[in-house]
NUGUKOL-668622 format. One record per residue (C-alpha): residue number from 1; x, y, z; residue in one letter. Coordinates in pm, 1 decimal. Layout:
BEGIN
NUM; X; Y; Z; A
...
This chain:
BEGIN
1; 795.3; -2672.1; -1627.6; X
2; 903.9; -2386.1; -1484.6; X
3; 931.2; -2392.5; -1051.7; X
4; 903.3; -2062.3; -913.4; X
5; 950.7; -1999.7; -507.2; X
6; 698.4; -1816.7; -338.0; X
7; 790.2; -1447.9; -139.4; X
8; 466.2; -1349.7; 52.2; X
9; 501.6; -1109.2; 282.5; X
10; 275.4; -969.7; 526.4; X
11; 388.2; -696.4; 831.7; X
12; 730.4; -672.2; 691.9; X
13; 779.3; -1083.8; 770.8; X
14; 796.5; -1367.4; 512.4; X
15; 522.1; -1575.6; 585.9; X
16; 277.8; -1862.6; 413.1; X
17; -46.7; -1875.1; 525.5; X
18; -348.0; -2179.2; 537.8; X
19; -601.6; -2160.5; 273.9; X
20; -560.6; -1792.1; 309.0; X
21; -694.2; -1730.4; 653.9; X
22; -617.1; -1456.8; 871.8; X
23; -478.2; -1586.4; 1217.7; X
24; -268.8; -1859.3; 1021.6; X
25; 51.1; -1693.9; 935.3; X
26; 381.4; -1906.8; 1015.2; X
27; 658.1; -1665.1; 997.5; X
28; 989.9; -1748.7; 800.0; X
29; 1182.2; -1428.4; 834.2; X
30; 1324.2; -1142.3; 647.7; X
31; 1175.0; -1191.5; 310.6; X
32; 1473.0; -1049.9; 133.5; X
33; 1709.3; -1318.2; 302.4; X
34; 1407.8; -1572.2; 185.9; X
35; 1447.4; -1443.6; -172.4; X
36; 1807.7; -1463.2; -175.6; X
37; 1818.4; -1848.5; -70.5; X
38; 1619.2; -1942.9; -343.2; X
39; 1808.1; -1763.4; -595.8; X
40; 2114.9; -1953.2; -428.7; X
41; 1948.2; -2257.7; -502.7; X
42; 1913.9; -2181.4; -865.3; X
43; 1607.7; -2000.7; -883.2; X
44; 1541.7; -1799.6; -1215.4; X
45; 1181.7; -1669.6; -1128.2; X
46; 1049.4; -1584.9; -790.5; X
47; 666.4; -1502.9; -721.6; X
48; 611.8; -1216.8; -526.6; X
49; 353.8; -1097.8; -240.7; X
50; 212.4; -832.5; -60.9; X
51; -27.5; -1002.4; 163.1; X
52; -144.4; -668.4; 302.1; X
53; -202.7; -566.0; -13.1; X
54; -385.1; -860.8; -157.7; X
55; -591.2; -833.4; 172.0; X
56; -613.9; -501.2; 282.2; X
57; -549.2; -322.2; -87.5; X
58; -237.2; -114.6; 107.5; X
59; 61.0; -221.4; -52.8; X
60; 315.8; -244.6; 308.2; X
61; 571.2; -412.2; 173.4; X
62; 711.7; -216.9; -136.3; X
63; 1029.1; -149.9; 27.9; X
64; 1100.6; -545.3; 94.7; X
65; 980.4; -565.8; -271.5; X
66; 1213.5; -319.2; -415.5; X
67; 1493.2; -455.5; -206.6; X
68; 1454.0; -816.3; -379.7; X
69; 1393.2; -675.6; -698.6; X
70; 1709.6; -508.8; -665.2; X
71; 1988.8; -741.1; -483.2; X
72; 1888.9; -1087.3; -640.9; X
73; 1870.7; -969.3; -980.3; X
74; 1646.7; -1243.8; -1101.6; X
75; 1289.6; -1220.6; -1275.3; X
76; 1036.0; -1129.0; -1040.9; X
77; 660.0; -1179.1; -1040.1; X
78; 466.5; -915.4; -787.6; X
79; 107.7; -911.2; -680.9; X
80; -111.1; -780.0; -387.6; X
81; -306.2; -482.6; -393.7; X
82; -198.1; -448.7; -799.7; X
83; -523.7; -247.1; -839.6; X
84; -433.5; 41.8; -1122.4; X
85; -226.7; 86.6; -1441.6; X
86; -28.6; 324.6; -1155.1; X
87; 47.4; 57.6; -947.7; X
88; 188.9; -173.0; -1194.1; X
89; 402.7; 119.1; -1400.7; X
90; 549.8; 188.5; -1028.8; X
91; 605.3; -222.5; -1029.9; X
92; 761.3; -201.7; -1378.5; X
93; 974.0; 71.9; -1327.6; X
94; 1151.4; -82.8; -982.5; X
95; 1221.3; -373.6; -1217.5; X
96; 953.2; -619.5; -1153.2; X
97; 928.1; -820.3; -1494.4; X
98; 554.8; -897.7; -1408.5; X
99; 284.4; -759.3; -1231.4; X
100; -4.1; -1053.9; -1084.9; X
101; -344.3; -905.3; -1062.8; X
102; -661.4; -1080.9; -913.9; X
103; -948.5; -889.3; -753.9; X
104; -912.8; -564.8; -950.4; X
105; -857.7; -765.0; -1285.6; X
106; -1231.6; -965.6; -1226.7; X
107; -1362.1; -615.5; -1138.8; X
108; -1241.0; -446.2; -1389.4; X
109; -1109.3; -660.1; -1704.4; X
110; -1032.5; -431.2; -1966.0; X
111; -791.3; -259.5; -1667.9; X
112; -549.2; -596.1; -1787.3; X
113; -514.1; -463.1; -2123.6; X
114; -411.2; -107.1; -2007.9; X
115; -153.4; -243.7; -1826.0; X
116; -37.9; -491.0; -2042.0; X
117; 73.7; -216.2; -2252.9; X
118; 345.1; -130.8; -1978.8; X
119; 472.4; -497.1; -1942.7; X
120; 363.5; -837.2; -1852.2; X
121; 39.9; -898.8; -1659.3; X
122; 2.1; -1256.3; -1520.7; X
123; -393.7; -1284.7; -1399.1; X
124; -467.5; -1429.3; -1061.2; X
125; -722.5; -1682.5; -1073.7; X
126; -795.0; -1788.2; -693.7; X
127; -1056.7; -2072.5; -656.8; X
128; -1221.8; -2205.2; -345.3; X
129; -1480.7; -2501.6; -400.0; X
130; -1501.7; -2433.0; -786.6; X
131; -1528.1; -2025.0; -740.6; X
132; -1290.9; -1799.1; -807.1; X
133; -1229.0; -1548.6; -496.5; X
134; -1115.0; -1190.5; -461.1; X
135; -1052.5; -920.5; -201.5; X
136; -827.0; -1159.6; -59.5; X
137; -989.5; -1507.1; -88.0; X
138; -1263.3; -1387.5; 81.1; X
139; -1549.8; -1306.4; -137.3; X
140; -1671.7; -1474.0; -423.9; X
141; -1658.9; -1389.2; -792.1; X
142; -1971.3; -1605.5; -882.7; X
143; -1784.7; -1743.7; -1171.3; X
144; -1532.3; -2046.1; -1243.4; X
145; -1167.6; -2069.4; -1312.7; X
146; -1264.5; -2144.9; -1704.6; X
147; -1510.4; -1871.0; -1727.7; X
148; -1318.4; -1607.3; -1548.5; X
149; -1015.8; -1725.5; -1807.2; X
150; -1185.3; -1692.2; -2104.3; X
151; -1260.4; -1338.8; -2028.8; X
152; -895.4; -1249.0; -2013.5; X
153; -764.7; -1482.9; -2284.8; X
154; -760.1; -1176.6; -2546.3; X
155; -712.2; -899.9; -2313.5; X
156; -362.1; -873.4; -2255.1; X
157; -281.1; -1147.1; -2002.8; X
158; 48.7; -1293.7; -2038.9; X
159; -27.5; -1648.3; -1824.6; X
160; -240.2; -1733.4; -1571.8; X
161; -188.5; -1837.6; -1227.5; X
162; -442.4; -2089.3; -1099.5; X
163; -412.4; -2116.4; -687.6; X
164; -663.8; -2370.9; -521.7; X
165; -745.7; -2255.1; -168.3; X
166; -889.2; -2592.5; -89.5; X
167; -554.1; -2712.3; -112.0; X
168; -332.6; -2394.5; -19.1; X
169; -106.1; -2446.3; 267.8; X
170; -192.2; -2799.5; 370.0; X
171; 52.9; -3021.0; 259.4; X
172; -179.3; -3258.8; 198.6; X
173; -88.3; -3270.5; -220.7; X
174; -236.5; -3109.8; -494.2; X
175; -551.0; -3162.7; -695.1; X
176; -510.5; -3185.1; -1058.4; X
177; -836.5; -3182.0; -1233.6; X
178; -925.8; -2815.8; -1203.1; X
179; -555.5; -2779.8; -1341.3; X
180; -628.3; -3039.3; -1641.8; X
181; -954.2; -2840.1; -1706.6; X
182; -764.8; -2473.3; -1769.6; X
183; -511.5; -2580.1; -1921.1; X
184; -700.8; -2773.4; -2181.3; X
185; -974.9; -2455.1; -2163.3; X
186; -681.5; -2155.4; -2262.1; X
187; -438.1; -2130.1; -2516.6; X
188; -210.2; -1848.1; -2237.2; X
189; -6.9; -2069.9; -1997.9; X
190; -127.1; -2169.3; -1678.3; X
191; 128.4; -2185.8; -1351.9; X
192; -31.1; -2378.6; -1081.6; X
193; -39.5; -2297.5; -733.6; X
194; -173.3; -2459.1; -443.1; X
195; -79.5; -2785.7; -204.2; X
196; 259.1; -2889.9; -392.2; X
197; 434.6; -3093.4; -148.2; X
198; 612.0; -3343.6; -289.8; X
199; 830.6; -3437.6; -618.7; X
200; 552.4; -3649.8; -687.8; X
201; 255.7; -3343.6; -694.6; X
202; 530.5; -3166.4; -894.2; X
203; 579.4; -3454.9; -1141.8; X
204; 111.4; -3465.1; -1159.8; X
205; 131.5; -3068.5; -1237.0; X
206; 382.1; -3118.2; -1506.1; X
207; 164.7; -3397.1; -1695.7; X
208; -143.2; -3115.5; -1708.1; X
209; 47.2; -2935.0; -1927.5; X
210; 115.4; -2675.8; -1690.9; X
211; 359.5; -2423.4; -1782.0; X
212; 513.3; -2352.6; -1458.7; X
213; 433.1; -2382.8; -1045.6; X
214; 471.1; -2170.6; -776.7; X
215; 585.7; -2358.5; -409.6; X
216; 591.7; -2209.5; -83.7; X
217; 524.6; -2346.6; 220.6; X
218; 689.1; -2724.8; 75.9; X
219; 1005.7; -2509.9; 5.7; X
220; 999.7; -2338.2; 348.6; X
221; 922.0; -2707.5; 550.2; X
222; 1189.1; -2856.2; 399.9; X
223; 951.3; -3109.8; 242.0; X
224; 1153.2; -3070.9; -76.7; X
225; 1398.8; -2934.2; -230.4; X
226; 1440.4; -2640.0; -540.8; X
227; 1660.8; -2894.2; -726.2; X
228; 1450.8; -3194.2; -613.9; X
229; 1136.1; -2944.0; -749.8; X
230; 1296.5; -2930.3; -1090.2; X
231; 1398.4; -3266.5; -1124.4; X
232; 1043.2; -3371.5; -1111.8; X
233; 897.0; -3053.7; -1359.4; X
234; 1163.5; -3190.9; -1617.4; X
């Protein structure tokens, strides 16, 4: 299973956030200096975020996003405030490998296939209590993480990522049913997001069948390790 180290950014700052919630942000620094320490650990993949775009639909942070794309020279993953087939060519053509889209692929699905046709789109499914949310986790979509899926499952979408906000930010461990239930509900690979603290919740992903897992604020508390991270997703 692939382990992927989370980038968000918001205001220029590396930062994770709880459950998504404004007032919440824990700064960790220059996000470029962030990026490069993971690739230092051995990072192939990192997943990358504009917070103020995801939130406010303004993408801040291109120049931060750019800058990681170009000096760690590893495969990045971008989302926040993806929201047109413009948006992800100017993505693509900085050298992102994948664009992440949530709130304008649920409004919009057939937008996933037009930009699939300019490179990889990885679709954001975001749940809170069972519901996937957009606009930033803070609206519902009025649908669940299987139905949403099967929408996109022939439309272009190269994986999807599956965040829980119940769990997001905690450290409190992960819950693995919803997991379980889209991964056995999809034939695209799912990367899980959401509560990963430990070897252990790393090790519980893995046995879903998960494809890969995206860690921030573990990584950034020191509550584990990269190496320790794919130890446990072997």
């Amino acid at each position: 299973m692939e382990v992927i180290p989370a980038v968000d950014m918001k205001d220029g700052e590396c930062v994770q956030l709880v459950q998504g919630k404004e007032g919440t942000a824990k700064s960790y620094g220059d996000p470029v200096e962030s990026a490069r320490r993971w690739v230092d650990e051995g990072a192939e993949r990192l997943h990358v975020v504009d917070l103020d775009g995801a939130i406010e639909g303004e993408r801040r942070n291109a120049h931060h996003v750019q800058r990681i794309v170009e000096e760690t020279r590893v495969s990045v993953q971008v989302g926040g405030g993806v929201r047109s087939v413009e948006d992800a060519k100017t993505l693509f053509e900085a050298g992102a490998d994948r664009v992440v889209m949530g709130t304008a692929a649920m409004e919009n699905p057939p937008l996933v296939g037009r930009v699939a046709e300019h490179g990889e789109v990885v679709v954001s499914l975001d749940a809170r209590e069972g519901e996937v949310v957009v606009e930033g986790w803070k609206e519902g979509a009025g649908v669940s993480p299987v139905e949403a899926a099967r929408r996109f499952e022939n439309v272009g979408a190269s994986a999807f990522l599956f965040t829980n906000v119940d769990d997001e930010g905690l450290l409190e461990g992960v819950s693995v049913e919803p997991v379980e239930e889209l991964v056995e509900a999809v034939d695209v690979p799912v990367i899980a997001s959401g509560g990963v603290t430990t070897p252990e919740d790393v090790s519980a992903l893995r046995e879903t069948g998960a494809a890969g897992v995206v860690i921030g604020t573990a990584f950034y508390e020191g509550r584990m390790t990269y190496n320790e991270a794919v130890e446990a997703g072997k």
